[in-house]
C-alpha positions in Angstrom: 104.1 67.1 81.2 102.7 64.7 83.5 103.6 64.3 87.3 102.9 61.3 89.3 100.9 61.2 92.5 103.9 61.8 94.6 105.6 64.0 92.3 102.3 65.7 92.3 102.5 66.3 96.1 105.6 67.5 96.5 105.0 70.0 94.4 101.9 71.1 96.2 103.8 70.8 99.5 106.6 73.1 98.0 104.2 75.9 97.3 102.2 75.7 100.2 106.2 76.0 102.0 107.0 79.1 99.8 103.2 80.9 100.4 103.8 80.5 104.1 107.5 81.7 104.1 106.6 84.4 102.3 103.9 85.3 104.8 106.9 84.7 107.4 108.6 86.9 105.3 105.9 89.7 105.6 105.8 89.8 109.1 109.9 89.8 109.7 109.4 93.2 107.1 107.1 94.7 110.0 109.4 94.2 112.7 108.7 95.7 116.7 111.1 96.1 119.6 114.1 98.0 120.7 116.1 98.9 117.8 112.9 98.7 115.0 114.1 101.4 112.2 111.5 103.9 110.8 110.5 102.9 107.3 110.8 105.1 104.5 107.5 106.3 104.5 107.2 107.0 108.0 108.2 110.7 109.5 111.0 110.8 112.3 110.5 112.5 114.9 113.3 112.3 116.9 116.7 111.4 115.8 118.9 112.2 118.6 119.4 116.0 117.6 118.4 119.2 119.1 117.6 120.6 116.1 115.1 117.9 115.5 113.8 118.5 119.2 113.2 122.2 118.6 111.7 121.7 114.9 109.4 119.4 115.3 108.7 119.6 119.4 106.6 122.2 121.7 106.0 122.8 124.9 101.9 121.6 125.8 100.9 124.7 127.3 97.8 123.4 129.3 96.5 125.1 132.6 99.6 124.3 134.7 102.3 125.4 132.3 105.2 126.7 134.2 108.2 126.1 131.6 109.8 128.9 129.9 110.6 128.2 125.7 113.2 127.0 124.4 112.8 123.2 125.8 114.7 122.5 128.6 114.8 118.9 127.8 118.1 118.2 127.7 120.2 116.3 124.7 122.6 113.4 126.1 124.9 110.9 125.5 122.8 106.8 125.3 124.2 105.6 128.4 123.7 101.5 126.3 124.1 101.8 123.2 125.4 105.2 120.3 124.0 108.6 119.7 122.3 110.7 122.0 118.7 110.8 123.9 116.4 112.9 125.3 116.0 113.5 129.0 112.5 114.7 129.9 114.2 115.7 133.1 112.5 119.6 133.1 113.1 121.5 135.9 109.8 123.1 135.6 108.0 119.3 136.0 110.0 118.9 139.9 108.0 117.4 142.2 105.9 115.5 139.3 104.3 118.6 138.5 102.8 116.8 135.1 101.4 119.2 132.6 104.3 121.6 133.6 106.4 121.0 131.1 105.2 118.5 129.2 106.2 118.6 125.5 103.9 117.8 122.1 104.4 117.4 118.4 104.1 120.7 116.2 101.8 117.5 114.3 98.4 116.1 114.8 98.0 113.1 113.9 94.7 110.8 113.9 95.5 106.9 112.8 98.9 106.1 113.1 101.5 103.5 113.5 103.6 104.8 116.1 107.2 103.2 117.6 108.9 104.6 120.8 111.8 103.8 123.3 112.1 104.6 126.4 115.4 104.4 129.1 114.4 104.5 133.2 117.2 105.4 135.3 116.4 104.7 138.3 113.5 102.7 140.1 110.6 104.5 140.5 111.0 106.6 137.1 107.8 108.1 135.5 106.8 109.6 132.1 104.1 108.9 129.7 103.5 108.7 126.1 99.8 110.4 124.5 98.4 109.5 122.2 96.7 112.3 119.9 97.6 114.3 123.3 94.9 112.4 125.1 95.1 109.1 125.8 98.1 107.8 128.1 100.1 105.1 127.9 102.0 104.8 130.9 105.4 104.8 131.8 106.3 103.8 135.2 108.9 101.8 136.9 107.6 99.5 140.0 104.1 100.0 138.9 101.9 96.6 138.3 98.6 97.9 138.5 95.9 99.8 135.8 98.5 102.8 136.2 101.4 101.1 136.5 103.8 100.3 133.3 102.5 100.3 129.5 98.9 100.4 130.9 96.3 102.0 128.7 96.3 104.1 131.7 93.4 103.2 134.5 91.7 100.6 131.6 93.9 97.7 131.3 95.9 95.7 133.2 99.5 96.7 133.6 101.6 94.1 130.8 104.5 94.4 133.4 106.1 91.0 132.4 107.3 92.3 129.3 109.2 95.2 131.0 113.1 95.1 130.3 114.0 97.0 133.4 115.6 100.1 135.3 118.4 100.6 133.1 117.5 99.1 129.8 115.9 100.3 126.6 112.5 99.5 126.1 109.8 99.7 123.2 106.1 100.6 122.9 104.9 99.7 119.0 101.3 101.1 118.4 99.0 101.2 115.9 96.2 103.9 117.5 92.8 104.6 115.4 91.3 107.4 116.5 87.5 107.6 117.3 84.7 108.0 115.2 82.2 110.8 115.3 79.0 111.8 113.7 77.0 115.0 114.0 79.5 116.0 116.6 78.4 112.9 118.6 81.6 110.0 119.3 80.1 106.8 117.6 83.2 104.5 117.8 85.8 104.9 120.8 89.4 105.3 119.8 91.2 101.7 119.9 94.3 100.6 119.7 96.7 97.4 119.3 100.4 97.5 120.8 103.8 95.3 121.2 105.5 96.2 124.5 109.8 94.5 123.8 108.0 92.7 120.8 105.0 90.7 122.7 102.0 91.6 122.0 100.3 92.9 125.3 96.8 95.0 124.0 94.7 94.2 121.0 91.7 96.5 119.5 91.5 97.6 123.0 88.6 100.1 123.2 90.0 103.8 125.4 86.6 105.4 127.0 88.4 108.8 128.4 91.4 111.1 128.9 92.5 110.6 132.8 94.0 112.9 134.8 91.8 116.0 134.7 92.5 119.1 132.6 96.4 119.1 133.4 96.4 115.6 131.4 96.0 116.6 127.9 93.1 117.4 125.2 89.6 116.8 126.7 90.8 116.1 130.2 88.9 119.0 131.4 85.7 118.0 129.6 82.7 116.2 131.5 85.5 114.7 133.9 87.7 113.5 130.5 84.9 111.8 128.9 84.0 114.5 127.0 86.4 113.4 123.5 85.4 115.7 120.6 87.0 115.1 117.2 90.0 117.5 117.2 93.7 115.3 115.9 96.3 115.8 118.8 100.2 115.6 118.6 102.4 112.8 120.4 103.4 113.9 123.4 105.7 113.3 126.6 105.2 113.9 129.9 107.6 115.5 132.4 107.7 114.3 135.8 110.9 115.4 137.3 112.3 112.1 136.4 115.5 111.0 134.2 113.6 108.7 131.9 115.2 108.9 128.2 113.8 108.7 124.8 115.1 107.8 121.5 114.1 106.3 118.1 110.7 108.0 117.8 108.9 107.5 114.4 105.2 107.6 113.2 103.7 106.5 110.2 100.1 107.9 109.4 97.1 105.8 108.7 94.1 105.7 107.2 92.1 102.9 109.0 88.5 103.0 108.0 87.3 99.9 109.9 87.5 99.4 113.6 90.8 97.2 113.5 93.9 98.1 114.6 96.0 94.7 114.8 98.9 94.1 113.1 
């Protein structure tokens, strides 16, 4: 069958329209923000239920643990929206005692594609998600700066436009690559790419050290926290005396043999 010119082009211009819905398509199927759902081949980790909290979840006991097992993270009612949340209220972490009673994944994990959501209170509310147990992302209400709010904490800017608010659910989406060693030397630095609410607000962005000293997490101690060796770490979330609230935490693990981490 022959087309004409025209008939020619529109059918061009009709497949060029369903290549790039489809890559539309592909992108809607990878979806980031409040609400995201785990996919099916991704591993919960918390679902709202205590007995997913005590399965799968651990106190960190670093050099200033104080908490006494079970977690004293307490299970409560989603003050907007259904189900229940975590409060990493501990009375062990008063004062912002971090480290106290921080809690950690019975998991290590090394790449991953993480997703997270987070509930502040009140102003002034602080947690903070690690990644591998080392590397902080923070979570602070008020805070603009390098360790203020979803900072790669003390080595990027503070993304604080995209912040939802005291009050409001928000979301970190991460895909973390851990780094790269060779004869027990670090060759590549752990990097990472992530959505704060669905906007993009760090990509590949390199992470030199663990901050905050030995109470911080794997390696703080080591050579002031730049000492990194090549040991996986669990997820964890930091205590600060705070009501901050988490729900809707999933992971997906990777396999990311170049230094790329965008998505």
């Amino acid at each position: 069958m022959k087309f004409s010119i025209n008939q020619s082009f529109s059918i061009r211009y009709l497949l060029l329209l369903s290549v790039f819905c489809s890559g539309i398509f592909v992108r809607v199927e990878a979806q980031v923000g409040v609400g995201t759902k785990a996919p099916k081949d991704a591993e919960v980790l918390f679902d709202g239920s205590r007995q997913m909290l005590d399965s799968k979840w651990i106190y960190w006991e670093g050099p200033r643990f104080s908490a006494t097992p079970p977690i004293k993270w307490t299970i409560e009612k989603d003050p907007a929206g259904k189900g229940t949340v975590l409060n990493t209220n501990d009375p062990a972490a008063a004062g912002g005692k971090y480290g106290s009673a921080d809690i950690v994944t019975k998991q290590a994990f090394r790449d991953f594609r993480l997703h997270i959501e987070f509930f502040i209170v009140k102003p002034g509310g602080n947690s903070g998600v690690y990644l591998q147990n080392r590397y902080e992302i923070q979570v602070l209400d008020g805070d603009t700066t390098s360790h203020g709010m979803a900072a790669v904490i003390n080595e990027t800017p503070s993304p604080y436009y995209a912040y939802n608010g005291v009050g409001k659910w928000n979301a970190y989406d991460i895909v973390f690559r851990a780094a790269r060693f060779k004869d027990g030397k670090r060759t590549e630095k752990a990097m990472l790419t992530m959505y704060f609410n669905g906007k993009k607000v760090h990509k590949n962005q390199g992470i030199n050290q663990v901050w905050g000293g030995k109470n911080s997490g794997i390696d703080g101690g080591n050579d002031g926290g730049k000492g990194i060796t090549d040991t996986p770490g669990g997820l964890k979330l930091q205590a600060e005396g705070h009501d901050v609230y988490y729900r809707n935490i999933w992971i997906k693990e990777l396999d990311l043999k170049n230094a790329e981490t965008d998505f």
